[in-house]
C-alpha positions in Angstrom: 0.0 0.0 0.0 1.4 3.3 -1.0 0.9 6.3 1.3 0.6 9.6 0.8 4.3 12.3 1.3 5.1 15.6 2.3 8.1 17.5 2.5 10.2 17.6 5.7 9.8 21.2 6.8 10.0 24.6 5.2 12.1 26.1 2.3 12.2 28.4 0.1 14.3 30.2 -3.2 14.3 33.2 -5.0 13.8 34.0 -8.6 12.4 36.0 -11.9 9.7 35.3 -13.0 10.2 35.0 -17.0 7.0 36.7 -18.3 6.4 39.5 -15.4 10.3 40.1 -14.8 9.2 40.1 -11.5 11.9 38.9 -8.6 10.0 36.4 -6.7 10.3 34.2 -3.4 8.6 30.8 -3.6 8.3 29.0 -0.4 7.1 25.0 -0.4 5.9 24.0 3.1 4.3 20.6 4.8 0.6 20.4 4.3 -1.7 17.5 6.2 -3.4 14.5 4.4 -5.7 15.2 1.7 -4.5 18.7 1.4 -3.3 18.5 -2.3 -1.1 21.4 -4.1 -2.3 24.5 -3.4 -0.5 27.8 -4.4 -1.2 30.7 -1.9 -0.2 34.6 -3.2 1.4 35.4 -0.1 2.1 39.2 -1.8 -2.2 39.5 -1.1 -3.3 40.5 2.2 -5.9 37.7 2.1 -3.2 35.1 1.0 -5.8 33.2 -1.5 -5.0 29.7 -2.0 -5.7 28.2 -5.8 -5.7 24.6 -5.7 -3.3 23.1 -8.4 -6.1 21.6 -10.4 -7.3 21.6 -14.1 -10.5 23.3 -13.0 -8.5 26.4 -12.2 -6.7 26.8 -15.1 -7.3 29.7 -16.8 -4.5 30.7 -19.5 -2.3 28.4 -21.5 -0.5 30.7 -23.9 3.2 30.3 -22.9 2.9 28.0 -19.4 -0.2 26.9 -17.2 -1.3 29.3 -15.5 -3.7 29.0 -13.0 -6.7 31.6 -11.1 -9.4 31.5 -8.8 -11.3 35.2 -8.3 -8.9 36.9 -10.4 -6.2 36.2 -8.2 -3.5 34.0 -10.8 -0.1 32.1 -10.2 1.6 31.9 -13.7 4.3 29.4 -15.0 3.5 26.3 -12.4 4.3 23.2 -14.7 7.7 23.1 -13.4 7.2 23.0 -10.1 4.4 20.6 -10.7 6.5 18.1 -12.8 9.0 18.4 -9.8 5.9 16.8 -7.4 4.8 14.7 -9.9 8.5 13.2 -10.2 8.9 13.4 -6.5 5.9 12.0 -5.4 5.0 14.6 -2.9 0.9 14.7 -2.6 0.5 17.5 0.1 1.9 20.4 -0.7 1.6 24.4 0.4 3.6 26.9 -2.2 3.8 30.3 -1.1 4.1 32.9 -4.5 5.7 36.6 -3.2 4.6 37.3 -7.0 1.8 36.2 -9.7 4.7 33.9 -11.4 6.7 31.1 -10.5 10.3 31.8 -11.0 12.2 30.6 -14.4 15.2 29.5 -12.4 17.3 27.7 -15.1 14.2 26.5 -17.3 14.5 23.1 -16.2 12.3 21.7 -13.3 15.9 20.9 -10.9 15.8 23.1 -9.3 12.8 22.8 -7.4 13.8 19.0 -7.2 16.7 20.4 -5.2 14.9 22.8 -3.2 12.8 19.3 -2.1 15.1 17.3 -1.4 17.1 19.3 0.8 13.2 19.9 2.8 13.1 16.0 2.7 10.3 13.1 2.1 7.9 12.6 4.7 5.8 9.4 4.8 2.2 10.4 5.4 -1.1 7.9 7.1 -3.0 8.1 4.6 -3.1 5.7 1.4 -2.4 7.5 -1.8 -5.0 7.1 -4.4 -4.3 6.7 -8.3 -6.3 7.0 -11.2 -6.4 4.7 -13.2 -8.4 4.6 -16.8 -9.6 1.2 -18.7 -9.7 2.0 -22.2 -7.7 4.3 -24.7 -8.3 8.2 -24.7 -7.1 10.1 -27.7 -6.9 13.8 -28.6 -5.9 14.9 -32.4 -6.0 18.3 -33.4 -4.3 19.2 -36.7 -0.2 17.8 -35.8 -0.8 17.5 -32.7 -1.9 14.0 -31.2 -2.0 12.9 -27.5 -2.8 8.9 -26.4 -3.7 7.6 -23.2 -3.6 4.1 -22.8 -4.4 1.5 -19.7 -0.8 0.7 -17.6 -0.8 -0.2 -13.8 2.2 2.4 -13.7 3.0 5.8 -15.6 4.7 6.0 -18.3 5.4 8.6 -21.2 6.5 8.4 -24.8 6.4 11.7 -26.5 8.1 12.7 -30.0 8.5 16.2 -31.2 9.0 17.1 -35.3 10.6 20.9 -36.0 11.8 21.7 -39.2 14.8 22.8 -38.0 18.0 21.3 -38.4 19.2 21.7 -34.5 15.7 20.1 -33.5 14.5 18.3 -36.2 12.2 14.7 -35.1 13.1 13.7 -31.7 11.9 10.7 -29.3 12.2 10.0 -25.8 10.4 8.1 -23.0 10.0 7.9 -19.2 9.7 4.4 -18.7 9.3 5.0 -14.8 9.3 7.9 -12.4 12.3 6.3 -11.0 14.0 7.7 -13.8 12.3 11.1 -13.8 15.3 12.7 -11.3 18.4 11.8 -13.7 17.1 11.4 -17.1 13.9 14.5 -17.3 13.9 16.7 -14.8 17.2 18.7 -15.4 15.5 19.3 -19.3 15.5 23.1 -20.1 13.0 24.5 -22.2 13.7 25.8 -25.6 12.8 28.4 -27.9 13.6 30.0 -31.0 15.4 33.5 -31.4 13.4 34.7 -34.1 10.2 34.0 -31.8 12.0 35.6 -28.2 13.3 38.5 -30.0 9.1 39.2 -31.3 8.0 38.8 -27.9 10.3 41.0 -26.2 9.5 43.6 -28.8 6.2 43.4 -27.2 7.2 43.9 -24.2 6.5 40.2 -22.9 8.9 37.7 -21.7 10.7 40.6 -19.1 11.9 38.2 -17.3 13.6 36.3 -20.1 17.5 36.5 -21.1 19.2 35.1 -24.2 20.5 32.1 -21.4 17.4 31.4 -19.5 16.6 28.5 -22.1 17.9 26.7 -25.1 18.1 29.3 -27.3 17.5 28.0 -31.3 19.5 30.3 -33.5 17.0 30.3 -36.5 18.2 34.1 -37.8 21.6 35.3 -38.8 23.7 36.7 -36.3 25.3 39.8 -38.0 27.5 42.6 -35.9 23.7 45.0 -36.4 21.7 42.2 -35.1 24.1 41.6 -32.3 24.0 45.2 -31.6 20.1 44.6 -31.5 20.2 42.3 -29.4 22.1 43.6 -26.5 19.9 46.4 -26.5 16.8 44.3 -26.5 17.5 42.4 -23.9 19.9 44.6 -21.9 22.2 41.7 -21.8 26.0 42.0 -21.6 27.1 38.4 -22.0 28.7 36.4 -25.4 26.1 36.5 -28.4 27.4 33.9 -31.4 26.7 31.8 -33.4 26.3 27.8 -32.2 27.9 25.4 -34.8 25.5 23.2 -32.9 22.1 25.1 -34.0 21.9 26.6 -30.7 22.9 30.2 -29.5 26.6 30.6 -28.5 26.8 26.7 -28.7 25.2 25.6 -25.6 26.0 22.2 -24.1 23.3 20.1 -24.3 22.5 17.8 -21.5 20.8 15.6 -23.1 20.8 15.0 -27.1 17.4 15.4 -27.2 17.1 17.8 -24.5 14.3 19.9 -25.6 12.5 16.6 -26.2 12.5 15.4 -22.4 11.4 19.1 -21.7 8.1 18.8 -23.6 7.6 15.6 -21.5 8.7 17.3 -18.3 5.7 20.0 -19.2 3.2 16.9 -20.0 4.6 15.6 -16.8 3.3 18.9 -14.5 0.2 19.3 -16.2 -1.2 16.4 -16.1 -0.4 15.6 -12.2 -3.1 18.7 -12.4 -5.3 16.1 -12.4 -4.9 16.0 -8.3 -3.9 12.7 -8.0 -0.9 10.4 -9.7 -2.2 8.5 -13.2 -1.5 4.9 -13.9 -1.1 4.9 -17.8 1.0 5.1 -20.6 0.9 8.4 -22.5 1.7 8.6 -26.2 2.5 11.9 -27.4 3.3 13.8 -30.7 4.2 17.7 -31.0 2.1 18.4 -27.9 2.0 21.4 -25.4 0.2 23.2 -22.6 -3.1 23.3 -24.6 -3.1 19.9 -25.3 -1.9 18.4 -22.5 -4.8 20.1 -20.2 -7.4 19.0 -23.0 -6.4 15.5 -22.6 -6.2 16.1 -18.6 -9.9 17.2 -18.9 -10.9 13.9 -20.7 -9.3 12.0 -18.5 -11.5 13.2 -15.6 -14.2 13.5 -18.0 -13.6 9.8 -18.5 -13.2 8.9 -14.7 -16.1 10.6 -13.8 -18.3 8.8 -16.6 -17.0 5.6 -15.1 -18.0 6.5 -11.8 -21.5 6.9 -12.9 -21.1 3.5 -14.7 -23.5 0.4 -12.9 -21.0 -2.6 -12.7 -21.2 -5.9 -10.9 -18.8 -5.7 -8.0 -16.2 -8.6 -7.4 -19.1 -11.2 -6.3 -21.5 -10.6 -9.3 -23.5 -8.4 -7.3 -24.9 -5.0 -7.7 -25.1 -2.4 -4.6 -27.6 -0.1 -3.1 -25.9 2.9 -4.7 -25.9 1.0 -7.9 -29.4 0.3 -7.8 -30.1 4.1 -7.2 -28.5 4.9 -10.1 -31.1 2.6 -12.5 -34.5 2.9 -10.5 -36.1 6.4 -10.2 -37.5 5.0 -6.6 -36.4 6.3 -3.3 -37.5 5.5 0.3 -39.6 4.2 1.7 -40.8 2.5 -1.4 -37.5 1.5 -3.0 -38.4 -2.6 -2.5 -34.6 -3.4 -3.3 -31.9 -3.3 -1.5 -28.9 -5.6 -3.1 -28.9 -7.6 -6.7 -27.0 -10.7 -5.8 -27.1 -11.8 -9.5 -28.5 -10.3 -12.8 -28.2 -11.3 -16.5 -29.8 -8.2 -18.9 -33.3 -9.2 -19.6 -33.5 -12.3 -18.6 -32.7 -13.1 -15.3 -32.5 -11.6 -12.0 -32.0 -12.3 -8.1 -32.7 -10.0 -5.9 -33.1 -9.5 -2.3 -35.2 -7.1 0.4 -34.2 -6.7 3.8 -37.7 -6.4 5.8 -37.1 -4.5 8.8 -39.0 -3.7 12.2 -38.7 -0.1 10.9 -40.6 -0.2 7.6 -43.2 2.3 7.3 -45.7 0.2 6.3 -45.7 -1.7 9.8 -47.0 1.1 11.4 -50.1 0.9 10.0 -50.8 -2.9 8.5 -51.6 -5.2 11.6 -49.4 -3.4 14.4 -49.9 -6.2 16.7 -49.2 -8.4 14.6 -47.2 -7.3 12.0 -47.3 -8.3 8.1 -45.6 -7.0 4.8 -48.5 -6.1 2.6 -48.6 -8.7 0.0 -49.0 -6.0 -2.7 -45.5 -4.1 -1.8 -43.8 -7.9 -2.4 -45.6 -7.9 -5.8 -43.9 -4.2 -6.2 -40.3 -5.8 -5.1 -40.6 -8.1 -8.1 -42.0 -5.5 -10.6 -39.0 -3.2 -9.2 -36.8 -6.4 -9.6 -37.6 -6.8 -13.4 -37.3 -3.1 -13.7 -33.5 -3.7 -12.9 -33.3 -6.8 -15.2 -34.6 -4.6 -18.2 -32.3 -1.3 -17.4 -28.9 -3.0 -16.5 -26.2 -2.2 -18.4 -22.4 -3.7 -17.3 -19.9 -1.3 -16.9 -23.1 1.7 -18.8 -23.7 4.4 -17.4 -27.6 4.3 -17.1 -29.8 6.3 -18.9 -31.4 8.7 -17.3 -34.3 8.9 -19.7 -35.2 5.6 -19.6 -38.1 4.0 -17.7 -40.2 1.3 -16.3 -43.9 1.4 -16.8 -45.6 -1.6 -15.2 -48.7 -2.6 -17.7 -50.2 -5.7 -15.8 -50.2 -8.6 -13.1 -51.5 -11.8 -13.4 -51.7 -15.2 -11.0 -50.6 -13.3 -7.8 -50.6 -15.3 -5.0 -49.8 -15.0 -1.8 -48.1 -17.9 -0.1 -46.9 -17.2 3.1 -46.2 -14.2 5.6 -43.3 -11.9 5.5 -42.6 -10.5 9.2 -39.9 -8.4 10.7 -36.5 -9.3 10.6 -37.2 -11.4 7.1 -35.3 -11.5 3.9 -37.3 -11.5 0.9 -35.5 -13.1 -2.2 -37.0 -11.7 -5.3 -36.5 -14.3 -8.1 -37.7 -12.9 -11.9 -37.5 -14.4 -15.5 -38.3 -12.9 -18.8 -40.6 -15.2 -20.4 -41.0 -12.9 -22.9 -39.8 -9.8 -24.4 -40.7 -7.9 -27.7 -40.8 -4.5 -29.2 -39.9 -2.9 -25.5 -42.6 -4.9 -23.9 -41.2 -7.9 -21.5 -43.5 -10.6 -20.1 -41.8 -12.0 -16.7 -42.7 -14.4 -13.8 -41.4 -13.7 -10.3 -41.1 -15.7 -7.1 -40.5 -14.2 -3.5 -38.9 -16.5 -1.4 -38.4 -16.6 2.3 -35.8 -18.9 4.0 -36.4 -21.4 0.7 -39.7 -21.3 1.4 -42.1 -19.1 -1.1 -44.2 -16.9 0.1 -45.5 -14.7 -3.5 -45.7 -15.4 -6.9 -46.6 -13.5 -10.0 -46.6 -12.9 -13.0 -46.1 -9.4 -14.6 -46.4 -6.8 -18.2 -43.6 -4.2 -18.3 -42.5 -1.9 -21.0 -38.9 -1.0 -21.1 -37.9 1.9 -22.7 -37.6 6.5 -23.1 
């Protein structure tokens, strides 16, 4: 059993934030069970927390960037890859600023600034989600896979054309390896692209070695000159014989490669909880990766809804709420011990002491109405007719009962009983099913009937 982790105690670094230019203290700090990620702006009087969640997302054009009431925290999929990789579930990050700080455009450094704070085993079991069938989003280039894997894994390609980046694979086969092999990964960009921004006045944060830097324009003595100015930066400008600015070392050969995994890595732990599954994905970013995140819960939460037998064959009270429109008091079924989709069903009713009906049917000497056991079959064949495995049920469709036929009573049903409701489809055609039920009592019957049903919207 996994459990849930923590950091050790309180720490904290200091930073520019790359698209506000903004120097900014981030501060990670213990947080209890069940307490998630949740980013506070510690700059606000009211310190407002935004929980690290794809429901709070609210811009993806150059990072995730998340917002609750106006109040945003930009840039947070490094940091969030570094949790992701770390495993650390609870989680209190402090912002001095609306942006997380660039650092060296890799995730490491908040990996550092965790495990100096240290692991701390936690009580409570950590929950994964887990899907059981492919997701896929494709839009235009871009593509994005998630496929059923009792562990996480990512394989990710990216296709530039660009001779310093050009088609590039990589994959996470394990988290294990996230420390060595992904999270040092800085991000990239190209010059021609940086230089267009800053000209805006965006990226004030950003300097010509902040990130891999693809030199995709020609580097004359003006443009130099240009540059320097633009950026108010003082260091070498050349050209790399490598593709990138002033021939930076790469630390990996497909550096930028294991970045855009890094990024998939943070977003999707947005989810709130770690994902078992293997993600296949081609020329992806931010957009994309919270799209798929959002049909991932979209899927999990569809499967929630979903009425299936549970390891013993059985269906249970809350599945049974979810196909019959009854309630209490005159929901005549309380567990399915075996079903097969119009044709068979086994049911059974717990009759106790406390059943409304009691009050007022022979109080001295009390007997379940042999009309409400006639109900507990109908309700019983209603299941049998609606029951979909592993469906989510329609909430449109209903039960009307049409008829009943050869009822008989047999034997009374007292307090404390449990009535086993038996029904067979004798016959069923153009939404209208013919079935026999049987109410049994310790192997002994005590109703029989026969009903008309018809099945459908």
């Amino acid at each position: 059993m996994a459990l849930q982790h923590t950091i050790g105690k309180s720490i904290s670094l200091t930073g520019t934030g790359l698209h506000t230019g903004v120097s900014t203290k981030v501060s990670l700090n213990p947080a209890p069970e069940n307490y998630g990620i949740r980013f506070v702006r510690s700059d606000l009087e009211s310190k407002p927390e935004i929980p690290a969640d794809i429901d709070y997302v609210v811009d993806l054009a150059r990072g995730t960037t998340i917002g609750k009431d106006g109040v945003k925290v930009y840039s947070i999929e490094h940091v969030m890859s570094c949790f992701a990789g770390l495993g650390v579930d609870n989680c209190r990050v402090e912002v001095g600023a609306q942006e997380i700080p660039l650092m060296d455009g890799s995730a490491m450094p908040y990996v550092e600034l965790v495990k100096k704070a240290g692991l701390v085993e936690q009580k409570e079991e950590r929950e994964y989600l887990s899907i059981d069938e492919p997701l896929m989003y494709v839009k235009g280039d871009v593509a994005l896979g998630v496929f059923p894997l009792d562990h996480f894994r990512v394989t990710l390609e990216i296709d530039y054309n660009y001779p310093a980046l050009g088609a590039q694979y990589t994959t996470l086969f394990t988290l294990d390896d996230y420390v060595k092999d992904f999270a040092p990964a800085r991000t990239f960009c190209f010059l021609s692209e940086i230089e267009k921004l800053r000209e805006k006045n965006l990226i004030k944060g950003g300097s010509l070695d902040s990130a891999l830097v693809v030199q995709d324009v020609d580097l004359t003595s003006d443009h130099v000159d240009y540059m320097r100015k633009l950026f108010n930066y003082q260091g070498p400008i050349k050209a790399g014989e490598n593709g990138f600015l002033n021939n930076t070392t790469l630390r990996f050969y497909n550096e930028p490669c294991r970045h855009k995994a890094l990024d998939l890595i943070g977003d999707l732990y947005l989810l709130g909880k770690p994902l078992n599954a293997h993600i296949l994905a081609a020329r992806t970013g931010h957009a994309a990766n919270i799209e798929m995140a959002k049909r991932i819960r979209s899927h999990l939460k569809k499967k929630a809804k979903a009425v299936t037998l549970d390891d013993n064959g059985q269906l249970n009270h809350d599945d049974i709420l979810k196909i019959l429109p009854h309630r209490y008091p005159f929901l005549m079924v309380d567990k399915v011990l075996e079903v097969e989709t119009g044709k068979r069903i086994v049911a059974v009713k717990n009759v106790s002491f406390n059943e409304p009906f009691f009050q007022g049917h022979f109080p001295g000497n009390p007997i379940m109405p042999g009309v409400l056991q006639v109900e507990a079959i109908a309700q019983a064949a209603g299941i049998m007719g609606l029951y979909k495995k592993g469906a989510v049920p329609d909430p449109d469709a209903k039960v009307l009962f049409m008829g009943v036929d050869n009822a008989r009573f047999r034997g009374m049903v007292r307090p404390g009983d449990v009535l086993r409701i038996e029904v067979d489809m004798l016959q069923f055609r153009r939404g209208t099913g013919k079935f026999e039920g049987k109410c049994y009592v310790d192997n002994k019957l005590v109703c029989e009937a026969k009903g008309l049903a018809m099945f459908g919207k």
